[in-house]
C-alpha positions in Angstrom: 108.6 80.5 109.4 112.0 79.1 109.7 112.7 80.7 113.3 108.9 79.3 114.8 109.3 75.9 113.1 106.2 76.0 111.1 106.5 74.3 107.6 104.5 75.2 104.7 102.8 71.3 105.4 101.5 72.6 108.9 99.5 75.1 107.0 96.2 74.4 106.0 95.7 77.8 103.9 95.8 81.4 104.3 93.1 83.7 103.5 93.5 87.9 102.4 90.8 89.8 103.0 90.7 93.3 101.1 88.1 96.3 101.0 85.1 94.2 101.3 82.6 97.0 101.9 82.1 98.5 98.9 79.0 97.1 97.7 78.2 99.2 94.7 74.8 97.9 92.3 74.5 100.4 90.3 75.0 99.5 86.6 78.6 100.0 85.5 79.8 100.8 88.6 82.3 97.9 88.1 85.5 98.1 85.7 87.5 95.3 84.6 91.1 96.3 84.3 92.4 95.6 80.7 89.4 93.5 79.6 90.6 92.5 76.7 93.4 90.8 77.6 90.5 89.8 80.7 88.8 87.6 78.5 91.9 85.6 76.9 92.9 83.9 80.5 90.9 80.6 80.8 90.5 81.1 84.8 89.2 85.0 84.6 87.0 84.8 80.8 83.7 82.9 82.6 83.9 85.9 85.5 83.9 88.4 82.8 81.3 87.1 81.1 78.9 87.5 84.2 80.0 90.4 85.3 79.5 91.8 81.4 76.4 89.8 81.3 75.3 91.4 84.7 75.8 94.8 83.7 79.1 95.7 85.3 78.0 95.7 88.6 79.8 96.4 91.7 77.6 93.4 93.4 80.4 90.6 93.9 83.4 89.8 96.1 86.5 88.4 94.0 87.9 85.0 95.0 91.4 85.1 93.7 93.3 82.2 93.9 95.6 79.4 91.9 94.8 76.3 91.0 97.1 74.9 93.8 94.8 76.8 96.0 91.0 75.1 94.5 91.0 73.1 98.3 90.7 76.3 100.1 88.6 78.3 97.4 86.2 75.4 97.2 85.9 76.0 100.9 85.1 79.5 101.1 82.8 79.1 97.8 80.9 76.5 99.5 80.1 78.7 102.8 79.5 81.3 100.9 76.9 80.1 98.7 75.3 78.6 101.3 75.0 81.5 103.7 71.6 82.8 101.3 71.1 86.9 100.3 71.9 85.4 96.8 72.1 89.4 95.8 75.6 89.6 97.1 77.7 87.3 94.5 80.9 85.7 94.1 83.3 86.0 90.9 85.9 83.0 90.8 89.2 84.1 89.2 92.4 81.3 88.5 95.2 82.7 87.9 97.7 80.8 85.5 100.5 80.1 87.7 101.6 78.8 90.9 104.5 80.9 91.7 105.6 84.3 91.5 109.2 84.0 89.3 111.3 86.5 87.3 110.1 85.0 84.4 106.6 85.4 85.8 106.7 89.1 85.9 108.6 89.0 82.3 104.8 87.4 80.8 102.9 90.2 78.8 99.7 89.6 81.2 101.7 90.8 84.6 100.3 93.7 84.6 96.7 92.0 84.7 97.8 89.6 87.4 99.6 92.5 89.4 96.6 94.3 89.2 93.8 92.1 90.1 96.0 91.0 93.5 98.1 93.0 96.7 101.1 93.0 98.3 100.3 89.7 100.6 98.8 87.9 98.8 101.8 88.0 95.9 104.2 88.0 99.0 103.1 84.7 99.9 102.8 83.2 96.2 106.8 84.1 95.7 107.9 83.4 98.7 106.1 80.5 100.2 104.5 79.0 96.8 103.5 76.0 98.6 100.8 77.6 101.2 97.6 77.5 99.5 96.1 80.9 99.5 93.2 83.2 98.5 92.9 87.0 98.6 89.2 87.8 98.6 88.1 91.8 97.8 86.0 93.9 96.6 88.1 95.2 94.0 89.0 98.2 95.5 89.6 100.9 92.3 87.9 98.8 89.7 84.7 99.3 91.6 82.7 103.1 91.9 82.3 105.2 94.9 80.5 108.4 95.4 83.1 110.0 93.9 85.9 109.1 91.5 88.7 107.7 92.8 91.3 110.1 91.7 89.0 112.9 93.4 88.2 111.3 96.8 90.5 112.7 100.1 90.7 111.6 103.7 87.1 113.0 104.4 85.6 111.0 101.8 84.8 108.7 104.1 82.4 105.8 102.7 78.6 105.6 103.1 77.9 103.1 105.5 74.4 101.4 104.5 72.4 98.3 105.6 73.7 96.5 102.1 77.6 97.3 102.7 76.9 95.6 106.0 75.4 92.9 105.1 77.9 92.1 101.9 80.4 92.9 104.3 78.8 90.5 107.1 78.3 87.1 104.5 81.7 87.4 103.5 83.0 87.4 107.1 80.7 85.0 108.2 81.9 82.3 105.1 85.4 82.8 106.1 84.5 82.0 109.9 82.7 79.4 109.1 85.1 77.7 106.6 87.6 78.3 109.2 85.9 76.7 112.0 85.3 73.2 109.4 89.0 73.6 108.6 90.7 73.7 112.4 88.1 70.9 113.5 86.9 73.4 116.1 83.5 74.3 116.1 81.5 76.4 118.3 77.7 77.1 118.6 77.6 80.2 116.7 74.1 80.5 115.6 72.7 82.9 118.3 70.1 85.5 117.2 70.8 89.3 117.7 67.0 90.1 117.6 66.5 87.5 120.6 70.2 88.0 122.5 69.6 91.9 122.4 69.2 92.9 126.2 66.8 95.9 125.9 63.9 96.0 124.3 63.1 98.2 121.0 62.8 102.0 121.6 63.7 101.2 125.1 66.1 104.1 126.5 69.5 103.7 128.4 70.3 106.4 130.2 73.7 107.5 131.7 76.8 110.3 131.7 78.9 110.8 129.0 82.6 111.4 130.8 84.5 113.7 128.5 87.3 114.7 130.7 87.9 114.7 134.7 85.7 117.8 135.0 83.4 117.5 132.5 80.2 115.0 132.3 77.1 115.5 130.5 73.9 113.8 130.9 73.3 111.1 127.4 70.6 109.0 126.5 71.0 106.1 124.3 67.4 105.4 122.3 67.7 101.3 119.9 64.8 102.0 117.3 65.5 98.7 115.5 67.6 95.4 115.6 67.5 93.0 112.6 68.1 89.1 112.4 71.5 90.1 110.6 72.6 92.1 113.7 72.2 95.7 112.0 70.6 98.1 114.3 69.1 101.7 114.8 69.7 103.8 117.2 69.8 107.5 118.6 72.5 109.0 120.7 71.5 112.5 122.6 73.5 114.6 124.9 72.6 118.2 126.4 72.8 120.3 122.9 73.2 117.9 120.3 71.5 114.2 118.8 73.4 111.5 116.7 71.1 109.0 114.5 73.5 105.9 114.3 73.7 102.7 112.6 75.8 99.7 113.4 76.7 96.1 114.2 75.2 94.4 117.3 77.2 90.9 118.2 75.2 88.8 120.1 78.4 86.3 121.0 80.3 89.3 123.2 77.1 91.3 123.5 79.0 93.9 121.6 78.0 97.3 120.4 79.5 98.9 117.7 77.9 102.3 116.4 78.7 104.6 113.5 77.3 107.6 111.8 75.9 106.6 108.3 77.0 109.4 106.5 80.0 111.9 107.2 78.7 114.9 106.9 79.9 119.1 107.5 78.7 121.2 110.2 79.8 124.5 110.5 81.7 125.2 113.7 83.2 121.7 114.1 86.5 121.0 113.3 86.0 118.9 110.2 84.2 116.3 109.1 81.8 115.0 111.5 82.7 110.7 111.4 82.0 109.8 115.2 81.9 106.4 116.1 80.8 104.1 119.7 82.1 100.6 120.7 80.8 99.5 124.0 79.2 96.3 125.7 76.2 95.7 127.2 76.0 93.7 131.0 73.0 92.5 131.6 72.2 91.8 135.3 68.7 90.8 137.3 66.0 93.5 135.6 69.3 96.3 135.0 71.0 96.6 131.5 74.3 98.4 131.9 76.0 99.6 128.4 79.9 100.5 129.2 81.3 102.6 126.4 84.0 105.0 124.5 82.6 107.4 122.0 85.1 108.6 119.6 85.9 111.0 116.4 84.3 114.5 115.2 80.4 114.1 116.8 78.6 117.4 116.6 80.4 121.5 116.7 80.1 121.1 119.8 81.6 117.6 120.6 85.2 116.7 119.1 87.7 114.2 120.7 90.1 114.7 118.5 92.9 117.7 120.4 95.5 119.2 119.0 98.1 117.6 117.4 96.4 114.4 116.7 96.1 113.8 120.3 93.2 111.2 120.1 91.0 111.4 123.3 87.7 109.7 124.0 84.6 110.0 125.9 83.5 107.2 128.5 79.9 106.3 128.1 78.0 104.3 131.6 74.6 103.9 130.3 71.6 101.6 132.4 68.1 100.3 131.9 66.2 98.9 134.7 63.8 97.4 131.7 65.6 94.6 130.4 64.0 91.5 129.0 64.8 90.0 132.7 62.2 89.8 135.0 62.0 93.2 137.0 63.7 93.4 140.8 60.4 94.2 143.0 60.6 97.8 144.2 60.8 96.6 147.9 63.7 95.4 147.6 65.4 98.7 148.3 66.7 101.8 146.4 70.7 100.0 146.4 71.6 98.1 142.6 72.6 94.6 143.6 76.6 94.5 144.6 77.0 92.7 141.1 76.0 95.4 138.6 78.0 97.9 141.4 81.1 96.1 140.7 80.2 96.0 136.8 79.7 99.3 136.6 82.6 100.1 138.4 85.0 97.8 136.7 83.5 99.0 133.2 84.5 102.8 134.0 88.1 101.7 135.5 88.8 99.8 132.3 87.4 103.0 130.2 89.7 105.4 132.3 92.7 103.5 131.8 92.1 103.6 128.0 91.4 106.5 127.8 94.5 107.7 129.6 96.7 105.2 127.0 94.9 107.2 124.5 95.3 110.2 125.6 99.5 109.7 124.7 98.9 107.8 121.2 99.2 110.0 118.1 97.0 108.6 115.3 97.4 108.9 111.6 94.2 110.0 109.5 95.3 110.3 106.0 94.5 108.1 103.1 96.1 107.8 100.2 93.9 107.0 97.1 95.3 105.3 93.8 94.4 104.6 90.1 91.3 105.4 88.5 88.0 103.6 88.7 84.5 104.4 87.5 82.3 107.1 89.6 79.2 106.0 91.2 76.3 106.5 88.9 74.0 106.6 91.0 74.1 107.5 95.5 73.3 104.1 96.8 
């Protein structure tokens, strides 16, 4: 701070955001670490009453903060509440002090506080005790997964379901919102992804999927379903293989970003199958055009993933000529207009060169899992 002149005075607040995904409602799902000692801190007792009283659910984010930091909680809580699905809570926990000290970590309940928080969040209340902050979660250990936690390995990856999205997507949305009140710049945000979606439902996009310099295979992209909240349905088929997909549709960027619910085995492909699309859509005249990469472990037969780590991807140049435009009469020739040309054209040079920075990047895929926490009761 000292070397870009910011002062702790030109800082409104800082918000951590931790594992906010795992929405888990099955009856004691959640764990409170050391609960008796829990229940004798004034700022944590009233949140451990509801979450006793609400069967220890896994169906809250955590709002952890100070009470040097009530401004900016109050602020989040506020957006939050107000954002509706009243099935996806909040849990308000004060923590006792203001700064991080020797002394602070001497206190019998330090293991408690040390617990419930990360490493950024307590970086910032020892090091710049003056920035308000909060460090919102989902808990991380304390709540169940499918598994227990000490079990779970890189593969393990999380079930992505319409709930985890959603709990996921109010969180976000409070902390965009609260943000946009707090910087005094606000934009018109409010746009509907059932109404902003270009195609129309079961409407199918049809296109190559570019795997390498000689190798392209025919795909067809199928959208079954778009809700008001953005989550959609959709199918993804190639010459000898079909992907059912879920995912996030933003109707700002008219960005696409797709995901296989469920990893899952298939024999013959080179472990777990976790594939994954991020693309955008350009809408021109009556022609939809979806530029894409497709990435990850997608069927035994289609793997981007080389040896040594080498990530690679596939390009994906999808088009529709039923978008909810009106249609281009037929007389006006067999040519696309020069604009979607250009589009199209742009949208595969841009692909290309990121696939060929890919191509050189080495990625890491292993996890490393922590502590104890209770097992999913139930598969949600």
């Amino acid at each position: 701070m000292n070397d870009s002149h910011i002062g702790t005075t030109d800082i409104q607040g800082v918000v951590v955001l931790q594992a906010l995904l795992n929405y888990n409602n099955t009856p004691g799902a959640q764990d409170l670490p050391s609960e008796d000692a829990f229940r004798t801190v004034p700022g944590l007792v009233d949140s451990a009453n509801a979450i006793r009283d609400g069967g220890y659910r896994g169906d809250f984010v955590a709002v952890i903060s100070r009470e040097v930091d009530s401004p900016l909680a109050a602020a989040f809580n506020n957006k939050f509440d107000g954002a509706g699905n009243p099935q996806y809570k909040r849990r308000s926990m004060t923590l006792p002090f203001k700064e991080i000290t020797d002394q602070t970590k001497q206190d019998p309940l330090w293991p408690l506080y040390d617990g419930l928080t990360d490493a950024d969040i307590k970086a910032l209340y020892e090091v710049v005790p003056d920035v308000k902050a909060i460090f919102l979660t989902d808990t991380v250990v304390y709540r169940g997964r499918e598994k227990a936690w000490p079990s779970l390995t890189p593969n393990d990856t999380m079930t992505i379901t319409d709930e985890r999205l959603d709990f996921l997507k109010k969180t976000t949305d409070a902390v965009t919102r609260m943000v946009e009140d707090l910087t005094g710049h606000k934009e018109t945000c409010g746009k509907d992804p059932v109404s902003e979606f270009p195609v129309q439902k079961e409407l199918q996009l049809t296109g190559t999927l570019d795997m390498s310099a000689f190798t392209l295979q025919n795909v067809t992209m199928t959208v079954h379903t778009v809700q008001p909240h953005g989550v959609l349905n959709a199918t993804l088929s190639g010459q000898d293989w079909s992907l059912y997909m879920i995912g996030i549709y933003d109707p700002l960027e008219r960005v696409l970003h797709l995901y296989i619910p469920e990893p899952f085995e298939v024999e013959g492909a080179p472990g777990t199958l976790s594939c994954a699309v991020f693309g955008s859509f350009h809408p021109h005249d009556s022609v939809v055009i979806f530029t894409g990469r497709m990435r990850g472990h997608c069927s035994s037969t289609l793997s981007f993933f080389g040896r040594g780590g080498i990530t690679n991807e596939g390009l994906l140049v999808l088009t529709s000529t039923s978008g909810k435009a009106a249609k281009v009469s037929s007389s006006s020739g067999p040519s696309l207009a020069l604009p979607v040309v250009l589009s199209l054209l742009g949208g595969m040079v841009f692909a290309a060169i990121l696939a060929a920075v890919g191509f050189f990047v080495y990625t890491k895929r292993l996890a490393n899992s922590s502590a104890s926490s209770l097992p999913m009761k139930e598969n949600q």
